[in-house]
C-alpha positions as CSV (number, residue, x, y, z in Angstrom):
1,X,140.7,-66.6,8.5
2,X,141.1,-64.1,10.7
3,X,139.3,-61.5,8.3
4,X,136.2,-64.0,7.6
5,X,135.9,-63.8,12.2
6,X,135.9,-60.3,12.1
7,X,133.4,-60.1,9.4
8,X,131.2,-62.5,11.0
9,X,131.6,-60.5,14.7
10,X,131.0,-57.0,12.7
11,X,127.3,-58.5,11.2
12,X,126.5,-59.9,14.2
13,X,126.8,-56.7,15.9
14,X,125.1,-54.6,13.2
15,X,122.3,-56.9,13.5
16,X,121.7,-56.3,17.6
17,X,122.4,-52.4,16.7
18,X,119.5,-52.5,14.3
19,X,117.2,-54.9,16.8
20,X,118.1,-52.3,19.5
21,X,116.9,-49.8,17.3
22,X,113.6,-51.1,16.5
23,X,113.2,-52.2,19.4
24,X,113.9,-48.2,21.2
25,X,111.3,-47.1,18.3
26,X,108.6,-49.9,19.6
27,X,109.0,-48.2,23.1
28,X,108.6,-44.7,21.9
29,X,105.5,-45.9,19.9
30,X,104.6,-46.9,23.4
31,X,105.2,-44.4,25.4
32,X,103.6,-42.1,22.6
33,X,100.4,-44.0,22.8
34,X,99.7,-44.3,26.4
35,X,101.1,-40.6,26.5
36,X,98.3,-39.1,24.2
37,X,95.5,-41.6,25.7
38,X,96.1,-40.1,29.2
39,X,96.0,-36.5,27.8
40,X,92.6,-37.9,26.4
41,X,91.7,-38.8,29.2
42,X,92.6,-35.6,30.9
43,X,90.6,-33.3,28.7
44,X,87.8,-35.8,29.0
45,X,87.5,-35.3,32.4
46,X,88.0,-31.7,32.3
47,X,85.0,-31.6,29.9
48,X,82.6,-33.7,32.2
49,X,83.2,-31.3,35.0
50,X,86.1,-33.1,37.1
51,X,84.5,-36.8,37.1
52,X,86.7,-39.3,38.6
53,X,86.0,-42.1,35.9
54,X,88.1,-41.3,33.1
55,X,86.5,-41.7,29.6
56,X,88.7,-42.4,26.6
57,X,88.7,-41.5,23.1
58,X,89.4,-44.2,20.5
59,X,89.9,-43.9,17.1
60,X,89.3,-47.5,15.0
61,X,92.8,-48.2,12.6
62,X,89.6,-49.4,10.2
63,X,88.8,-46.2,9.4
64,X,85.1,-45.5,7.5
65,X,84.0,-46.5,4.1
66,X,84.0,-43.0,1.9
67,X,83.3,-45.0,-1.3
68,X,79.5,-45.2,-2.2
69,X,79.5,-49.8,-3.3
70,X,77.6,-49.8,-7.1
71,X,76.6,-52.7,-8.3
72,X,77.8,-54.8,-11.1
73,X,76.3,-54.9,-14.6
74,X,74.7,-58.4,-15.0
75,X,76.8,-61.2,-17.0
76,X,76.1,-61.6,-20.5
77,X,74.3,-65.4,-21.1
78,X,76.2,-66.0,-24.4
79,X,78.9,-64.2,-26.2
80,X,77.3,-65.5,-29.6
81,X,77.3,-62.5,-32.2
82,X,79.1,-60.3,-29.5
83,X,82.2,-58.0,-30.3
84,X,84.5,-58.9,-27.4
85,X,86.9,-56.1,-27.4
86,X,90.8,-57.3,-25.2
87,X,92.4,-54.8,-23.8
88,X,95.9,-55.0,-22.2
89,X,96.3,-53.9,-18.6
90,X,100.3,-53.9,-18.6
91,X,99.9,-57.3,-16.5
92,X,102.2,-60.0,-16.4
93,X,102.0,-61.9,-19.9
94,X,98.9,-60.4,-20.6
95,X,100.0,-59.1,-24.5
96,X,100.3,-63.4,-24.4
97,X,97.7,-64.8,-23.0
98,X,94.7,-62.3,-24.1
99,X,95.5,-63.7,-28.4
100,X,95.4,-67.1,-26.6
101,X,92.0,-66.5,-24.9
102,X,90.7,-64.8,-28.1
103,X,91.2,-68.0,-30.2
104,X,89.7,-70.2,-27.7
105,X,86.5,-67.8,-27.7
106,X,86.7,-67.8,-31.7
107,X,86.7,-71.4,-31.5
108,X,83.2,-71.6,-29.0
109,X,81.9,-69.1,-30.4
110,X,82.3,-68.9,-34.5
111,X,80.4,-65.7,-35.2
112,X,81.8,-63.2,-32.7
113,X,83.7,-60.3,-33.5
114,X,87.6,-60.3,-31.3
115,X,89.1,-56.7,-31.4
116,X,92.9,-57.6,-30.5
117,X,94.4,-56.1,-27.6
118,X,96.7,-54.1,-30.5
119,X,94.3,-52.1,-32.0
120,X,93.1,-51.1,-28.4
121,X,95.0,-48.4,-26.4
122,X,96.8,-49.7,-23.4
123,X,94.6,-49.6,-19.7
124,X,95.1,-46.8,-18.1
125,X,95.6,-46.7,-14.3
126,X,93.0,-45.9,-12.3
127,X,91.9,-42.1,-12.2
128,X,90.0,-39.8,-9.1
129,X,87.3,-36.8,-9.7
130,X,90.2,-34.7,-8.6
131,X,92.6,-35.9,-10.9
132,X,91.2,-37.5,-13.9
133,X,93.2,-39.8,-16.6
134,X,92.8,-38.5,-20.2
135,X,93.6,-42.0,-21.0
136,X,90.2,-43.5,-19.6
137,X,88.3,-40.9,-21.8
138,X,90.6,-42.2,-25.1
139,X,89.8,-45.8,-24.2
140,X,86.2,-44.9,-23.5
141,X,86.0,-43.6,-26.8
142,X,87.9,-46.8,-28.7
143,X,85.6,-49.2,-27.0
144,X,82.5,-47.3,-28.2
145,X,84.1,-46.9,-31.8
146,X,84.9,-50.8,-31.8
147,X,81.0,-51.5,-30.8
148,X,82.2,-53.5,-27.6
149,X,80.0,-55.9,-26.4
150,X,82.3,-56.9,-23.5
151,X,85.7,-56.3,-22.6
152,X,88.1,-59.1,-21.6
153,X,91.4,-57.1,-20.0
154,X,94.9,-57.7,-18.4
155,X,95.1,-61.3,-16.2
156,X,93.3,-60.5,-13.4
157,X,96.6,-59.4,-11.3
């Protein structure tokens, strides 16, 4: 019993050590803050020729937009006579639910063309300019080979 105390006193105690030390970080945060503010504040002054009103410097945590906002190709009417090509996206049950949806369009829709998600290559993650996925440029080319009308992929997240 005596063991099961001790145990109990030892976690209580790591757990004000580890409050203590978030809180000391909080502080230093703090400090650091209102530290580089008056420093900006400083130079500001400096640079306006010695006024007494300080002027400060802030920097918004939003940040700017560097992405140039495209917009959307419209959405098809129908999907009558279309090829609807699925495409997995590695999501959760997606390799299940993407034959499922295929049927269901089959059924609404008796004279389209459903290219399973197996004879498509996986989604590839997301590439940059910089860095640029040779798996895109594959599934690129499998979508133009398969005549895809519209592409149905992954379960939305």
């Amino acid at each position: 019993m005596k063991s099961l105390e001790h145990s109990r006193i030892l976690k209580s105690s790591c757990r004000a050590s580890v409050f203590r030390a978030v809180c000391f970080a909080g502080v230093i945060s703090l400090v650091l803050v209102v530290l580089s503010l008056s420093a900006a504040a400083q130079k500001s002054v400096a640079v306006q020729g010695g006024s007494a009103k300080p002027v400060y410097s802030v920097v918004s945590p939003i940040g700017e937009s560097t992405v140039k906002m495209i917009s959307m190709v419209p959405r098809r009417n129908t999907l009558a006579g279309k090829t609807v090509c699925m495409v997995w996206n590695r999501a959760f049950k997606a390799d299940v639910t993407l034959p499922a949806l295929g049927e269901q369009l089959k059924q609404l829709y008796p004279d389209i063309r459903v290219v399973s998600h197996t004879e498509m290559p996986v989604a590839p993650m997301p590439s940059t300019p910089d860095n640029p996925n040779k798996d895109a440029e594959n599934l690129r080319a499998a979508l133009k080979e398969q005549g895809c009308s519209v592409l149905v992929t992954g379960n939305g997240g």
